[in-house]
N, C-alpha and C positions, 0 to 999 in steps of 0.2 A: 782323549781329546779335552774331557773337562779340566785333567789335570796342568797340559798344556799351556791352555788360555789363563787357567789361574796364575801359572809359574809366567807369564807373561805379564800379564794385569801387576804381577807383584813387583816387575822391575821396571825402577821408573823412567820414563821416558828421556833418552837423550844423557842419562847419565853420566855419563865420561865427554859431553860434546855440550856441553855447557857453565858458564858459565854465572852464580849470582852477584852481581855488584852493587852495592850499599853504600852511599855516601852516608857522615855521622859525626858529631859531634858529643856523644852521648855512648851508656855503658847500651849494649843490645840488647835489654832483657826483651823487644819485640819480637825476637827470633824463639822462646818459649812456644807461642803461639802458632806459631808457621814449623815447626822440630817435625811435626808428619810429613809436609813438604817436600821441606828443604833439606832437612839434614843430610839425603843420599848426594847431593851436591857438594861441588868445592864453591868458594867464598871468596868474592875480593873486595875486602874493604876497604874506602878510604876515607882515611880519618882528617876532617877538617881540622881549622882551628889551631889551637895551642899543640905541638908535638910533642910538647915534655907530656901531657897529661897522658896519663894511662886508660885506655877505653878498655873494658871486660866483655867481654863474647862468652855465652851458656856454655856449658862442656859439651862435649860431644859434635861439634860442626868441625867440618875440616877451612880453613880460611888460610886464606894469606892478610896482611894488616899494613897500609902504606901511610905513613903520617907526610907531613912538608919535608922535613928534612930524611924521607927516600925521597920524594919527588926529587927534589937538589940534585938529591947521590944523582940518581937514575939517570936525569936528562939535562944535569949540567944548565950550562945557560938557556936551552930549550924549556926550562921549567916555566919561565916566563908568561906562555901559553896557556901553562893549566892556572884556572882560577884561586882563589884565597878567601875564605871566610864566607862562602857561596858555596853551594850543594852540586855546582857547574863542575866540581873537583872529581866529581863522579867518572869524568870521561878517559882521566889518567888509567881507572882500568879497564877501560873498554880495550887501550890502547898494548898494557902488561898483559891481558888474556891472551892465553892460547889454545883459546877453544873458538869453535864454530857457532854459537851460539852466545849471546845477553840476556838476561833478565836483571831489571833494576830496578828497586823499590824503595821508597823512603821508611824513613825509619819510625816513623809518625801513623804508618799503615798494616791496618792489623785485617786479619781472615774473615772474611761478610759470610753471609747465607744468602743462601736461593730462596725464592718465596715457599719453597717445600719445606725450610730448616735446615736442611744441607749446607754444610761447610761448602765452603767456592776454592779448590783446590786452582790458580789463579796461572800458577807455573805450567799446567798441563793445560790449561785450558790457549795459554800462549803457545807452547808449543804443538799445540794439535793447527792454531793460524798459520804458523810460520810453513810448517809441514806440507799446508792445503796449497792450492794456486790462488790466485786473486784474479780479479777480472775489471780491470781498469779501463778497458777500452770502451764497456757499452756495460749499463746499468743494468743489474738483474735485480725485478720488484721484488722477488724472496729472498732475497739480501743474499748471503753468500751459499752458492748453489753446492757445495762440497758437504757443506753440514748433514747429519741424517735428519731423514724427513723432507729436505729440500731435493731441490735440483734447478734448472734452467727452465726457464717459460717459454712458453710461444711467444715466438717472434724474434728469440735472440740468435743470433745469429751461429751456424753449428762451426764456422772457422774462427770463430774466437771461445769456444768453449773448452778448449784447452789450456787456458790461462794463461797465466807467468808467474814465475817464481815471484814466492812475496817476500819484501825484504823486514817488512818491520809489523810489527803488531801492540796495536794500543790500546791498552786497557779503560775501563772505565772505575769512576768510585762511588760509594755509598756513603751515606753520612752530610761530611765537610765538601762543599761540589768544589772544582776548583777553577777560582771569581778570580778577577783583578779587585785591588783595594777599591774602587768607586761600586763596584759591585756588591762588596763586602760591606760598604758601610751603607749601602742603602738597606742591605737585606740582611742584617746580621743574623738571624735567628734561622735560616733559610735552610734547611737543610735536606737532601736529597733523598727521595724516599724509594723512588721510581726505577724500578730494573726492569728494563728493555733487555729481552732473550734474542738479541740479532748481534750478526756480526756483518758487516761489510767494508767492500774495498771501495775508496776515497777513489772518486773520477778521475781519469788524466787529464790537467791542465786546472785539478781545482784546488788550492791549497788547505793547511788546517792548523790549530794553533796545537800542537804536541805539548803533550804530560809528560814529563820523565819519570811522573812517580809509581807508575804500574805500567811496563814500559817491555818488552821483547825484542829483538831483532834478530835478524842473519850476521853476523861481524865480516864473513866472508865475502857478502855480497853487499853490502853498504857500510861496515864499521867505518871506513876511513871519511865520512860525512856527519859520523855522530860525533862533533864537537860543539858545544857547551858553549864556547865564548867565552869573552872577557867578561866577565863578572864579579861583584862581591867588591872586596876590600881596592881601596886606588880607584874603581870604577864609577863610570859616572848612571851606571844603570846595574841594576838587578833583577830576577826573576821573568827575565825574558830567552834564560840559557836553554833552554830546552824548546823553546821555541823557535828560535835562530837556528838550530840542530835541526830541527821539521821541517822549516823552509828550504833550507839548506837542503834536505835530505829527500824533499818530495821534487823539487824541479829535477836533484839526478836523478831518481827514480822514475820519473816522465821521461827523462831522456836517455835510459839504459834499456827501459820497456821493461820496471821492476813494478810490485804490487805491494802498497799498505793497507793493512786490514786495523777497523777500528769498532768497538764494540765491548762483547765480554772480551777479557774476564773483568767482573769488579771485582775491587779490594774493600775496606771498611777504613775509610779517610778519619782519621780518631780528632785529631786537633786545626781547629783553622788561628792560622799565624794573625799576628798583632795588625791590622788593614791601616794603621798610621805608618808604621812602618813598612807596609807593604809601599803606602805610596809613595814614600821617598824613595824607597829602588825604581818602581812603576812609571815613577811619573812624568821621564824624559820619553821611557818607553812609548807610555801613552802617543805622546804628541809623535815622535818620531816615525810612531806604527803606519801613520798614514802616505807617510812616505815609502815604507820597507815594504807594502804589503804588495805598489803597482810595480818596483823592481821587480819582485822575485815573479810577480804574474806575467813579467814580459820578459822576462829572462831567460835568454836561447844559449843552445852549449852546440859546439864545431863537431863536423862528422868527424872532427880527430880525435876528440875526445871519449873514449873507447875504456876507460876504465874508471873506479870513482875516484882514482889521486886522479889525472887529468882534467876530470870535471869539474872538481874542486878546487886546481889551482886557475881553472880559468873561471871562476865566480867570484873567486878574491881578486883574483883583475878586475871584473867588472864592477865587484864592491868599490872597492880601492877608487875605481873612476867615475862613479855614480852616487854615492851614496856618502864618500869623502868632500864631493859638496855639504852636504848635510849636517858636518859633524866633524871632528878632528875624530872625532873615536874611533868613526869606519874606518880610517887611513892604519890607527892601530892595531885595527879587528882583522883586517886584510890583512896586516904583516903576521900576525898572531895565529890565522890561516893557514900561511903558507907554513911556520915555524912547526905548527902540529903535525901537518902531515909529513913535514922531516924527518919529526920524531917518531912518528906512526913507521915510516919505512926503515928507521935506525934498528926501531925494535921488532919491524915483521918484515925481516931483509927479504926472505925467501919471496912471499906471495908477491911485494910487490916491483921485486924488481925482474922476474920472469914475466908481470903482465906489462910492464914498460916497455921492456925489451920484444913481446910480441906484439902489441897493439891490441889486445884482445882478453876478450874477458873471461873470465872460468866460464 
C-alpha cells in the first residue's frame, strides 16, 4: 500500500491534461527555479515584442515557442485580436492549447515559502481548486469546505453542498502586492508579508479584479471568456487585460452556475514595474473603471445563451451598445470580441461546434 501511494505522490498531478502558458519578453532563466514543478509539464510560450529576437528556455522543458509573426501565420487577419507589446498576448495560447487545463505565470514570478520554510509547489496547489467544487451560491465561514480539516457549518444549507464545477482558480503573491500606479506611488516600499492559509469561492453576483500572473483555470469549461483585450502597443489603455478577462469571465460563470476560487497558492512577486509608466497605461483605465464596474454588475445573459461562445458574443453586443458611449475603444473591443472567439472556434472546431449545434454545455 505504502508503495502505491508513493508511486502515486510521484506522478504529477494532471500531467498529460495541462497546460503551462508564459507570456515574455526575456531569456526564461525563472523556469531554473520552478524545474521540480514544472518540468513534467509541456510549455506554451509566447513571446512578446521584437520576433527576430531569440528568447533561450533551460534545457530540459518540453515547450512549444510562438513569437508575432506565428501569430500572423496562424490566425491571418484574425491576429488583430491578440495584443502587441502587452503581456495580454498571453491568451493566443490559451486559444493553441489542447489540453483541459491552464496555468499561467509571469515571468517576473518566482517559488515563495509557507511560513513553515516549505517551498509553495503553486501548480498543485491550483490544481487540487480546480479539481474541488466551489460554492458560490451561499457563503461557507471556513472558506472552502473540500479542504482537509474543513467542512460545511451549521447552517448551510445540505442541497447546495454539493457544489459546482470550479472553472477558474486565482492565486495570490508574496513580496511585490499587485497595486495600480496611484497605489504604487503612495506606498512604494509596501511590500506583502502576510499569508492567509484560506481558499475561497467569490459569491455569485459579486465581481473581482483578476491577476493573470498566478492564474489556473478549466479551458474546457471557460477558456473561450479568457481573453485579454486590446492592450499594449496602438492601445489607448494598458494593464487592465486580465482584468476585462475576470469580469468577462465571472458574469458567465454566474450565468452558467460555474465556481471561482481565490486564495492560495502564492507565488514570490520578485519585481514591481516602473508606477510612472504603470499610470500612463492606467490612467484612462482608472477613470473609465467607474463606469465598467455598474455594467458588468448589471449585466444579464438570455436563457439562450447555453454555452461560453454564446455568452460571449452576446456581452460584446451589450459592450458594443453600452459602454461604446464611453469610448470609441469599447466599439473596438467589441469587434475584437467577437474576432477571438472566431478564432478560438477556427482552432477548437470540435468542442465548439458540437455545443452550438446542441445548445448545451459539456
Amino acid at each position: 500500500m505504502a508503495a502505491i501511494e508513493a508511486s502515486k505522490s510521484s506522478t504529477p498531478l494532471l500531467k498529460d491534461e495541462l497546460d503551462i502558458v508564459i507570456p515574455t519578453i526575456r531569456n526564461l532563466d525563472f523556469l531554473e527555479m520552478w524545474r521540480p514543478f514544472f518540468q513534467p509539464y509541456h510549455l506554451i510560450i509566447v513571446q512578446d515584442g521584437d520576433p527576430s529576437r531569440t528568447i533561450k528556455v533551460p534545457e530540459g522543458f518540453d515547450y512549444e515557442l510562438y513569437n508575432r509573426n506565428d501569430i500572423n501565420k496562424i490566425l491571418g487577419p484574425k491576429a488583430s485580436c491578440i495584443s502587441f507589446k502587452d503581456s495580454a498576448c498571453r491568451c493566443f495560447g490559451y486559444m493553441v492549447s489542447k489540453k483541459k487545463y491552464i496555468f499561467t505565470i509571469d515571468d517576473d514570478c518566482f517559488v515563495a515559502k509557507d511560513p513553515s520554510g516549505k517551498e509553495i509547489n503553486a501548480l498543485e496547489q491550483h490544481i487540487k481548486n480546480l479539481l474541488s467544487p466551489s460554492t458560490p451560491f451561499f457563503f461557507n465561514t471556513l472558506y472552502d469546505p473540500y479542504r482537509d480539516g474543513a467542512d460545511f457549518v451549521r447552517g448551510y444549507p445540505f442541497s447546495l453542498r454539493e457544489g459546482v464545477p470550479t472553472a477558474v482558480s486565482h492565486g495570490l503573491w508574496l513580496n511585490i502586492p499587485d497595486y495600480d500606479a496611484p497605489t504604487q506611488l503612495v506606498k512604494p516600499r509596501e511590500r506583502n508579508t502576510r499569508y492567509v492559509d484560506a481558499v475561497m469561492t467569490i459569491p455569485k453576483g459579486t465581481l473581482f479584479p483578476m491577476c493573470g500572473m498566478n492564474l489556473g483555470f478549466n479551458r474546457e469549461l471557460i477558456g473561450p471568456a479568457m481573453y485579454f483585450g486590446l492592450m499594449g502597443d496602438g492601445q489607448p489603455i494598458g494593464r487592465y487585460d486580465d482584468m476585462w478577462a475576470g469580469w468577462c469571465t465571472k458574469v458567465i460563470c454566474d450565468h452558467l452556475g460555474l465556481g471561482i476560487k481565490t486564495g492560495l497558492p502564492y507565488i514570490w512577486h520578485s519585481k514591481a514595474s516602473n508606477p510612472f509608466v504603470n499610470l500612463k497605461k492606467e490612467y484612462k483605465g482608472i477613470y473609465w473603471q467607474e463606469e465598467l464596474i455598474p455594467f458588468f454588475q448589471s449585466a444579464t445573459l438570455s436563457k439562450e445563451c447555453t454555452t461560453v461562445q454564446k455568452c460571449y458574443l452576446e456581452l460584446a453586443k451589450q459592450v458594443k451598445a453600452k459602454l461604446g458611449k464611453v469610448d470609441d475603444y469599447f466599439n473596438k473591443l467589441a469587434d475584437a470580441m467577437v474576432t477571438w472567439i472566431e478564432a478560438w472556434d477556427e482552432l477548437n472546431p470540435s468542442g465548439a461546434s458540437t455545443e452550438l449545434a446542441n445548445g448545451s454545455t459539456k
